[in-house]
Backbone as CSV, one residue per row, in Angstrom:
resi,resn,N_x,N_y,N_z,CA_x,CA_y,CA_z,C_x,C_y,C_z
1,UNK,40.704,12.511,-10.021,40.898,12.752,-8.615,40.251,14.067,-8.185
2,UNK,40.360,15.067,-9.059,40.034,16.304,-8.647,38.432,15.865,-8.215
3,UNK,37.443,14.844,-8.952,36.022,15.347,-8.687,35.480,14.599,-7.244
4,UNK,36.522,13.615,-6.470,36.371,13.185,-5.425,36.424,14.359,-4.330
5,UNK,37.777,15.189,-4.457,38.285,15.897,-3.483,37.091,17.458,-3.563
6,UNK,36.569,17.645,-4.108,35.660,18.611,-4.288,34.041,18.702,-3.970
7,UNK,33.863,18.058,-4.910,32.387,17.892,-4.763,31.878,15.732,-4.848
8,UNK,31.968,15.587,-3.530,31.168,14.036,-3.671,30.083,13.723,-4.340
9,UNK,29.195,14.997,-4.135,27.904,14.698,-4.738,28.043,14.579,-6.091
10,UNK,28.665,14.959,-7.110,28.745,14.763,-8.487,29.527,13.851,-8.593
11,UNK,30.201,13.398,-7.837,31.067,11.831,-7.858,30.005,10.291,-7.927
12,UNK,29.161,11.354,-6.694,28.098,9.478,-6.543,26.892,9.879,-7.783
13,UNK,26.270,11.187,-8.166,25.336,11.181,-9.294,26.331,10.507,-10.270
14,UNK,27.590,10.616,-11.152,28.385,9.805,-12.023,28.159,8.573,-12.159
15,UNK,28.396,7.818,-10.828,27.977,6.811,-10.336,26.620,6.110,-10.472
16,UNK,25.998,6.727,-9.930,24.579,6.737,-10.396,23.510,6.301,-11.929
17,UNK,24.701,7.272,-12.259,24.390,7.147,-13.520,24.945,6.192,-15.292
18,UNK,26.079,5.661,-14.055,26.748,4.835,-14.890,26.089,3.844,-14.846
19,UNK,25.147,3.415,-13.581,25.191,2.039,-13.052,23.459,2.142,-14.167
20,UNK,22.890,3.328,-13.766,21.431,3.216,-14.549,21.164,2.739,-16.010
21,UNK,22.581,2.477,-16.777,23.023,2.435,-17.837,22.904,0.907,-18.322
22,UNK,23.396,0.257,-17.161,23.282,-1.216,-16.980,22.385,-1.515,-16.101
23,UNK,21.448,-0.816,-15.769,19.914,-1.630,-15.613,19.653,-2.162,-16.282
24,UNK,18.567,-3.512,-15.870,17.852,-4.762,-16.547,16.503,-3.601,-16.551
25,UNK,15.666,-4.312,-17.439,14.385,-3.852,-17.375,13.338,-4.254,-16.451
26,UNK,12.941,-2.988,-16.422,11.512,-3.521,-15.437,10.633,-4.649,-15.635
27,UNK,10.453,-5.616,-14.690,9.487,-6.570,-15.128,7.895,-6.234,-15.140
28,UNK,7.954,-4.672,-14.354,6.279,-4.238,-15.393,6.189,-3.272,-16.105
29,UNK,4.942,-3.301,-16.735,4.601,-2.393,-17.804,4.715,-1.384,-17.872
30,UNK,3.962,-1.054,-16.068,3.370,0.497,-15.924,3.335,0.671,-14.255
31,UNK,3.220,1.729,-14.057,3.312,1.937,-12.642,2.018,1.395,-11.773
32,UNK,1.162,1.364,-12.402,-0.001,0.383,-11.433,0.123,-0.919,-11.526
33,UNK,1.038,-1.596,-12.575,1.264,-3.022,-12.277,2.118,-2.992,-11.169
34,UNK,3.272,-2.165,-10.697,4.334,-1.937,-9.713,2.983,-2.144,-8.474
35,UNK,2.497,-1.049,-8.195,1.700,-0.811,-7.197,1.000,-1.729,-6.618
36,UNK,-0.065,-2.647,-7.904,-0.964,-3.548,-7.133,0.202,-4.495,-6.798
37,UNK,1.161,-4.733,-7.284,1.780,-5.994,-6.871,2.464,-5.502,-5.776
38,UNK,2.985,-4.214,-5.456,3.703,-3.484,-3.954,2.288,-3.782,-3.082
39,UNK,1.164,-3.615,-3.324,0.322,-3.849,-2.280,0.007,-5.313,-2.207
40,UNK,0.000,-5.749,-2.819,-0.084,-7.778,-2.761,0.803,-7.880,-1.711
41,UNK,2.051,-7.821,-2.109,3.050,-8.307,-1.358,2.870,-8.130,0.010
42,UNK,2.766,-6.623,0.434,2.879,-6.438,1.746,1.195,-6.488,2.473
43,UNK,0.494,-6.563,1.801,-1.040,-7.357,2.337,-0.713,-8.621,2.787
44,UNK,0.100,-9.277,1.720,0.315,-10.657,2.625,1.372,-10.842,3.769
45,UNK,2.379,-9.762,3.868,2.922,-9.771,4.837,2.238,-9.089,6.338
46,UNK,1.305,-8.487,6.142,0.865,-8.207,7.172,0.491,-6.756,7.281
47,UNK,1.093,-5.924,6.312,1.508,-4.440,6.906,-0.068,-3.793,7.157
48,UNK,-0.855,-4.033,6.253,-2.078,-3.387,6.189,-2.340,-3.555,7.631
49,UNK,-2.582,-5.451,8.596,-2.843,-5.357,9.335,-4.574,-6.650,9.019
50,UNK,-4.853,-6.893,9.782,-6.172,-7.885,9.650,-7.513,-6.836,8.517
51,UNK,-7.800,-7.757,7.817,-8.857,-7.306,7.016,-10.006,-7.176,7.534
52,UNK,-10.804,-5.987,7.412,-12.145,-5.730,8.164,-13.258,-6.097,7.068
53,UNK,-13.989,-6.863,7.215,-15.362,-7.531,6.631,-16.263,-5.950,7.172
54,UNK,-16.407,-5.128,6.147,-17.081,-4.013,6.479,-18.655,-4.229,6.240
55,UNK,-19.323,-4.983,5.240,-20.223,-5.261,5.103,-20.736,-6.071,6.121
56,UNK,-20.058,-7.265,6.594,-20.698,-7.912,8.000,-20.597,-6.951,8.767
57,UNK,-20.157,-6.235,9.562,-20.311,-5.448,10.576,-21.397,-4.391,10.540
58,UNK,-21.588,-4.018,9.015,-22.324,-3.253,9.432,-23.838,-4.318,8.847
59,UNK,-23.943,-5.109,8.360,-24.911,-5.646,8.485,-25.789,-6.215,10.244
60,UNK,-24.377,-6.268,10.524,-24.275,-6.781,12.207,-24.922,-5.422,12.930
61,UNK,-24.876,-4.389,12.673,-25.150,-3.368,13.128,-26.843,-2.598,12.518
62,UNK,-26.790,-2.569,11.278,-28.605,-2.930,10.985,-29.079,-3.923,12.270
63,UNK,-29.105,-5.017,11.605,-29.503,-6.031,12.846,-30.193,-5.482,14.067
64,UNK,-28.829,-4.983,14.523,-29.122,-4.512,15.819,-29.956,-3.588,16.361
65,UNK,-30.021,-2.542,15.349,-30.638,-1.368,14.804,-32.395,-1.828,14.815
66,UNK,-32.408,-2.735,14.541,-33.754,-3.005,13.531,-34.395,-4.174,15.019
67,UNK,-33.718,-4.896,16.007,-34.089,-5.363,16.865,-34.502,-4.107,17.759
68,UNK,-33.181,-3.184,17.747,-33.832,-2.638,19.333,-35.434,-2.114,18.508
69,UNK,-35.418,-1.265,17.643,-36.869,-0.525,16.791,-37.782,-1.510,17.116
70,UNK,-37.626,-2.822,16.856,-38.992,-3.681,17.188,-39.344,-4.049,18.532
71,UNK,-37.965,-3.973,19.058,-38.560,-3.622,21.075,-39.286,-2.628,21.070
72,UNK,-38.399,-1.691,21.170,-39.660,-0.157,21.185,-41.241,0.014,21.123
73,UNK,-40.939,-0.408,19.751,-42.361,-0.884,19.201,-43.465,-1.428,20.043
74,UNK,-42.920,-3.077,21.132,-43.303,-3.559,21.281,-43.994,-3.200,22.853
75,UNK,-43.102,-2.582,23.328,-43.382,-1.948,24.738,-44.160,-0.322,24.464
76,UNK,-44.544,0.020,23.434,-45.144,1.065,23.264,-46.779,0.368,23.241
């Protein structure tokens, strides 16, 4: 009783630490298996947000680049 009425915080670390005792094991190896699969998950939920095709765009943007240069060209 005394360690309730005093200090909580060493009541819930106790706690804490009883329960860490009866943890299951991690189902990964290593912390980058955690990670890519934390980023899988929420890629497919959305969080990232729509995927940008960076190479089309900027291919889209050469393109464009390389048309106006041959106008130029052409009116010179």
């Amino acid at each position: 009783m005394w360690r309730s009425q005093g200090h909580p915080e060493a009541l819930s670390l106790e706690l804490y630490a009883e329960r860490a005792g009866s943890a299951l094991a991690c189902a990964y190896s290593n912390s980058a298996e955690f990670d890519a699969a934390l980023i899988a998950a929420r890629r497919a939920a959305g969080v990232y947000g729509p995927r940008r095709h960076r190479r089309h765009i900027l291919a889209i943007v050469a393109g464009i680049a390389a048309g106006l240069i041959f106008v130029v060209f052409l009116m010179i």
